[in-house]
C-alpha positions, -999 to +999 in steps of 0.1 A: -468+146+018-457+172-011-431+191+010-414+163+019-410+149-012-400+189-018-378+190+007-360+161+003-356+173-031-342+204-020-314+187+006-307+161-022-277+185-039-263+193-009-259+156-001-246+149-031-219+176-030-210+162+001-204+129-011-189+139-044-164+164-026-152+139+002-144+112-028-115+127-041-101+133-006-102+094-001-087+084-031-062+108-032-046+095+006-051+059-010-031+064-039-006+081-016-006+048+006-007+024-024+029+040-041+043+045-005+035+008-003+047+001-040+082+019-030+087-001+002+082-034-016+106-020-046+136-011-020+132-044-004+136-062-036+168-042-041+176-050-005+170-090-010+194-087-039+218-075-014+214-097+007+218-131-014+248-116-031+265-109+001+257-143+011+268-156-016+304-138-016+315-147+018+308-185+007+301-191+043+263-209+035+251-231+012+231-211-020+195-227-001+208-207+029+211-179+014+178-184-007+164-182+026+177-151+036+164-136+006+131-148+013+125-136+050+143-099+037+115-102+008+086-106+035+100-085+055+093-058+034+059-072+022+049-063+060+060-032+062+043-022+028+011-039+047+013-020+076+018+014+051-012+004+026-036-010+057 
């Protein structure tokens, strides 16, 4: 029963360095996918702006129209930055 408890005792850093090594590895790619995200969403919202404004200057819609367009561009983008991040 003693070397067990001895052994397991023994293995026990070696897990631990395992698991504490791997961490950083994980969180690093994550935070790479979270700002890769974060700059998606950011050029879509320039994008959206874009959009509306051009709408707006040809006068050829109505300002809900155009409201619209911004909105699908905006969740456009929110996909894509899903499809990044998940």
């Amino acid at each position: 029963m003693k070397s067990r408890g001895i052994r397991f005792l023994t293995m026990l850093p070696a897990v631990l360095m395992t698991v504490v090594l791997a961490l950083p590895a994980a969180a690093t790619e994550q935070a790479q996918q979270r700002r890769a995200a974060r700059d998606v969403r950011q050029e879509t919202r320039q994008q959206a702006r874009e959009t509306k404004q051009d709408c707006r200057a040809a006068d050829q819609k109505m300002n809900i129209e155009c409201r619209q367009d911004k909105r699908h561009t905006k969740q456009e983008g929110r996909e894509r930055a899903r499809d990044i991040k998940y």
